[in-house]
DOBA-904622 format. One line per 4 residues: number of its first residue (from 0); their letters; for each residue x, y, z of N, C-alpha, C. Coordinates in Angstrom, 1 decimal, always signed. Atoms other than C-alpha are relative to their C-alpha. Example, Ala and Ser with C-alpha at 12.3 -4.5 7.8 and 13.67 -1.06 7.14 Angstrom:
0> as> +0.9/-1.2/+0.0/+12.3/-4.5/+7.8/+0.9/+1.2/+0.0  -0.9/-1.1/+0.0/+13.7/-1.1/+7.1/-0.8/+1.1/+0.8 .
***
This chain:
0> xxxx> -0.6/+0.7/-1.2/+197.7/+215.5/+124.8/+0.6/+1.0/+0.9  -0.7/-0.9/-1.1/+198.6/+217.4/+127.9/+1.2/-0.9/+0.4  -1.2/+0.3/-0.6/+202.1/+218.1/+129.4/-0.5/-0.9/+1.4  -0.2/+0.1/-1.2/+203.2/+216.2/+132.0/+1.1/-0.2/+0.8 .
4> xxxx> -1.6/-0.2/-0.9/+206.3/+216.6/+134.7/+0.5/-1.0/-0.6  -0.8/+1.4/+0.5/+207.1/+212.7/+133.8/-0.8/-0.4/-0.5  +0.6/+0.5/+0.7/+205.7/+210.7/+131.4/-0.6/-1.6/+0.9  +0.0/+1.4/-1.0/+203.7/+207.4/+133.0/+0.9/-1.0/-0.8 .
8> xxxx> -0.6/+1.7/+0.7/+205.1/+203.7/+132.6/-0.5/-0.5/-1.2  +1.1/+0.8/+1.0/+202.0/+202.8/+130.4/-0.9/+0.8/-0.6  +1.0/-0.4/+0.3/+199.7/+204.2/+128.6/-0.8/-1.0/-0.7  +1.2/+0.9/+1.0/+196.6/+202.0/+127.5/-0.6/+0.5/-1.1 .
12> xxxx> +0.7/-0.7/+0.9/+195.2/+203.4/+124.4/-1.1/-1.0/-0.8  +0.7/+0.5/+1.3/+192.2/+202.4/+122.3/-0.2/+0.8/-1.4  +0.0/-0.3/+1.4/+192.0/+202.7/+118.4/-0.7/+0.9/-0.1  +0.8/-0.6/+0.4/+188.9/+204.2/+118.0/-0.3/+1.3/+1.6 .
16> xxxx> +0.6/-1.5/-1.3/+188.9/+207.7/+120.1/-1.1/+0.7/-0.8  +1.5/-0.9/+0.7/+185.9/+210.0/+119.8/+1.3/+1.1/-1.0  -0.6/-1.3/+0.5/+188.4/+212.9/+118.1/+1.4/-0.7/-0.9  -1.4/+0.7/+0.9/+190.8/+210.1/+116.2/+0.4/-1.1/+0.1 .
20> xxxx> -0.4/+1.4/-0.5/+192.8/+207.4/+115.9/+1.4/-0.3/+0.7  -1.5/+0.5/-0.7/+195.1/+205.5/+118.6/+1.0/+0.4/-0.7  -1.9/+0.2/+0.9/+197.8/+205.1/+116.2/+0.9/+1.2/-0.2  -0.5/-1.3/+0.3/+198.2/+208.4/+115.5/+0.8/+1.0/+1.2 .
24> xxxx> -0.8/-0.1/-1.4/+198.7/+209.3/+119.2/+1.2/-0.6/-0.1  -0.7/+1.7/-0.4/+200.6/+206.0/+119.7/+1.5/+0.8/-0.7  -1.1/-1.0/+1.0/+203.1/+208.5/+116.9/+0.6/+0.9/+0.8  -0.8/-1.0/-1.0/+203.4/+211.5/+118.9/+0.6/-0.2/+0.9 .
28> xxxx> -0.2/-0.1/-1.3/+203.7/+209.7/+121.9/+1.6/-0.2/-0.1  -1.6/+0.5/+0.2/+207.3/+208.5/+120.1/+0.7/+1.1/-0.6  -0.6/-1.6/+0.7/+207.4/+212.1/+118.2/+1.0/+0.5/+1.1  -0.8/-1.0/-1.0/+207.9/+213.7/+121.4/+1.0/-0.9/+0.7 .
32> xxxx> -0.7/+0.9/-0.5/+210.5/+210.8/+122.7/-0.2/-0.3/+1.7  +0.3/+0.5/-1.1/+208.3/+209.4/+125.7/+0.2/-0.5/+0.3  -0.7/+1.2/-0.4/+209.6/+206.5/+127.4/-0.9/-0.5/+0.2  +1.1/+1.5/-0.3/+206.0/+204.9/+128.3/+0.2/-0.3/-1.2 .
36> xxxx> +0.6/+1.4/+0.6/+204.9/+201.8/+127.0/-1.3/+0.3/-0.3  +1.2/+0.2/+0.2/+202.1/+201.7/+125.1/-1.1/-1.3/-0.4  +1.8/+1.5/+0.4/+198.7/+198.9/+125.2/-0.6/+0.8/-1.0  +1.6/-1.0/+1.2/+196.4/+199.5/+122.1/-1.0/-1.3/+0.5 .
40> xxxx> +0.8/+0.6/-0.1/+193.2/+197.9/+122.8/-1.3/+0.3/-1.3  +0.5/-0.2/+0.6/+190.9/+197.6/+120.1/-0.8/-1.4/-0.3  +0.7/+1.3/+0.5/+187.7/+195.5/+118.8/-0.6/+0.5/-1.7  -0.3/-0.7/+1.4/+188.6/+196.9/+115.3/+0.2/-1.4/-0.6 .
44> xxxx> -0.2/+1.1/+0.6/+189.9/+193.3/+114.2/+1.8/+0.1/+0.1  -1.5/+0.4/-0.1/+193.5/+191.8/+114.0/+0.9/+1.1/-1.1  -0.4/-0.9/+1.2/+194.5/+194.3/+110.5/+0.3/+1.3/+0.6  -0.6/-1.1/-1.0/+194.7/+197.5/+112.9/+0.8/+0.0/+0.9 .
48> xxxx> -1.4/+0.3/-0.9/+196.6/+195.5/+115.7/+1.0/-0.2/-0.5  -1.1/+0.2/+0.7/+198.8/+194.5/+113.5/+1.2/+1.4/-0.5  -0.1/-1.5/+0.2/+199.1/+198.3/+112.3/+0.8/+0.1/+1.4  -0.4/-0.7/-0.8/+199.6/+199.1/+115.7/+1.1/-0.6/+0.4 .
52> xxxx> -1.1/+0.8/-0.4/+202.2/+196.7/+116.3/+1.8/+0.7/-0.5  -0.8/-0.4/+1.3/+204.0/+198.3/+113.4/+0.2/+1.2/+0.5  -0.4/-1.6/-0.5/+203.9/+201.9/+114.9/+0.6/-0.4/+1.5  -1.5/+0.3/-1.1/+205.9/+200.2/+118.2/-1.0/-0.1/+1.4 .
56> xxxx> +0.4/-0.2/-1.6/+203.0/+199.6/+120.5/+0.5/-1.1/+0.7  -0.6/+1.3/-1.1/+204.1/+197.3/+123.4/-0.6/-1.3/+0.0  +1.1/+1.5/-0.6/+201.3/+194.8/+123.6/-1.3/+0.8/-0.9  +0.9/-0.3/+0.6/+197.9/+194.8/+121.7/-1.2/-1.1/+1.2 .
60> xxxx> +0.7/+0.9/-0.5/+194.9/+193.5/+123.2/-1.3/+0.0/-0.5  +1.4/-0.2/+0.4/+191.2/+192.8/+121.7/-0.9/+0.0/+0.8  +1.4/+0.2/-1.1/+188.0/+193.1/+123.2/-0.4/-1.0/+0.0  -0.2/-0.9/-1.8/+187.1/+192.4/+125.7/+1.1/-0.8/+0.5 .
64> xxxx> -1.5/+0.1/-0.8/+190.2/+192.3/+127.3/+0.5/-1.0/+1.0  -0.6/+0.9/-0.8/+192.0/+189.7/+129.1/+0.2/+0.6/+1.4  -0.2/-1.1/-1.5/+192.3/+191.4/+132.8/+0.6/-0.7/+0.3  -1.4/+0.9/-0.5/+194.7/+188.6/+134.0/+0.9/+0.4/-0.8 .
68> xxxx> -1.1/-0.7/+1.6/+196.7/+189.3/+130.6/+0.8/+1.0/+0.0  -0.6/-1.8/-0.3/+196.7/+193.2/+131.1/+0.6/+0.2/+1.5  -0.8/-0.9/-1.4/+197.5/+193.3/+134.7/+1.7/-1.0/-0.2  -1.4/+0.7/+0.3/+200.4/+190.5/+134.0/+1.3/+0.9/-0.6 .
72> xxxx> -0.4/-0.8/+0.8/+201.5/+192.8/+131.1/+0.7/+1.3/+1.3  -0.5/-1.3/-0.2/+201.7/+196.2/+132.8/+1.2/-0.4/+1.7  -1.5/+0.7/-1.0/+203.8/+194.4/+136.0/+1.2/-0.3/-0.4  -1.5/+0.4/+0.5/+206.5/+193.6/+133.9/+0.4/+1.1/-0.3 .
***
């Protein structure tokens, strides 16, 4: 993960990255004490969201994604 001056509001992440998994990020991103909010999106099944829920993501969303949902979400 690259630096950056300020960290964003959101970050969306999905589960399945080519080089790993969300969740693992979704870790660091609280290792390094970031203030974004993180989305996990995944079409892994409800047993991962749940996971991810559990590592402090903000919102979970399955495929294919609600786009009313997500833009509602990241406005708040």
């Amino acid at each position: 993960m690259q630096s950056l001056s300020s960290p964003p509001d959101w970050v969306l992440l999905d589960l399945m990255l080519p080089d790993g998994c969300g969740i693992h990020l979704l870790r660091k991103i609280q290792a390094d004490h970031l203030t974004s909010k993180v989305c996990i999106v995944s079409g892994c099944g409800s047993e991962m969201l749940q996971e991810a829920e559990q590592a402090g993501a903000a919102h979970t969303f399955t495929k294919p994604v609600d786009v009313e949902r997500l833009v509602h979400v990241l406005a708040t």
